[in-house]
C-alpha positions, 0 to 999 in steps of 0.5 A: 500500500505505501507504494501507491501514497504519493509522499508529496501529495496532501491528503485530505482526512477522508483520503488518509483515512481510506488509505487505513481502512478507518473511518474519518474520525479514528483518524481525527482521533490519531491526530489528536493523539500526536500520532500524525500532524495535519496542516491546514491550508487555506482555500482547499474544500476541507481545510486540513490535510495530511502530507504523504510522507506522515501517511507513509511514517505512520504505515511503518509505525504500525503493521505495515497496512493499518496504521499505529497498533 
């Protein structure tokens, strides 16, 4: 899976979340938690999005597939 996440590219929460098989609130809860750092960028749809390479980080981080254990 870390092959298709494009580390350049800013994911919006329900894409990161998708990417983990989770739902756009466990991955709130992720980045509440300091376990992913999300940015907020001005005049995107939703406004906070999540880098490739913290998807990436946290992919190593768990299993290798679904995010921290």
């Amino acid at each position: 899976m870390a092959a298709q996440v494009k580390p350049d590219y800013a994911y919006s929460i329900d894409e990161a979340a998708d990417i983990f098989d989770v739902t756009p609130t466990t991955f709130r809860r992720w980045i509440a938690a300091g376990l992913v750092k999300a940015a907020s960028f001005s005049g995107a749809k939703t406004k906070r999005r999540v880098m490739g390479y913290q998807l990436i980080a946290l992919m190593q981080d768990g299993d290798g597939t679904h995010g921290p254990q």
